[in-house]
Phi, psi and omega in degrees: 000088183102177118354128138322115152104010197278151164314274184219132180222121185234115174240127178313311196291333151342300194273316180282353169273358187256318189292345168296338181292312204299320188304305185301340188284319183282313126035278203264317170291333180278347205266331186298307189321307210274006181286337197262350182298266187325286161355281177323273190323298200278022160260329165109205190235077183248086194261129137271212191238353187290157158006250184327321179277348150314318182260340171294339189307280163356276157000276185301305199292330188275335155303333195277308177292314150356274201323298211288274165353293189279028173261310169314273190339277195308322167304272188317323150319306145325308180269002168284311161346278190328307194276333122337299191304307166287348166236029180287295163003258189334295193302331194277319191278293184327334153263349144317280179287346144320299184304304171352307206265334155007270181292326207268117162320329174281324177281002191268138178298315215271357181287138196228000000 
């Protein structure tokens, strides 16, 4: 993408082949989150009642929502990506032709 030592070279087709990847990613996270979701839940709760098991149970449970929350964030993250992305695109080609008609004697009011 560019030059050597170029700055910023933003080419749309760039952005619209990369943003479907943010989708596919989130995706693929949420299905993973929710197999552990499912997974987890379906061991059950096999707590005894002493101490030491009190506090993992505590332990765990308060890790277990941690996870399940920031698995959640970054899925939404990721598809926030995507979505940006297209319409960073989009915004690019709509200034592109803005500026374009601009410049261009057929876009201009005051061209007679």
């Amino acid at each position: 993408m560019g030059e050597p030592g170029e700055v910023l070279d933003i080419k749309t087709a760039d952005i619209k082949v990369s943003a479907p990847v943010f989708h596919t990613q989130s995706e693929n996270l949420r299905l993973a989150a929710a197999a552990l979701k499912t997974a987890l839940d379906g061991l059950g709760a096999p707590w005894g009642g002493d101490d030491e098991v009190a506090k993992f149970r505590e332990g765990y449970t308060k890790n277990r929502t941690s996870i399940e929350s920031s698995a959640a964030i970054l899925v939404e993250g990721l598809a926030s990506i995507h979505t940006a992305l297209t319409d960073m695109a989009d915004g690019h080609i709509d200034n592109d032709e803005l500026i374009k008609a601009m410049f261009s004697k057929a876009g201009r009011k005051d061209a007679h």
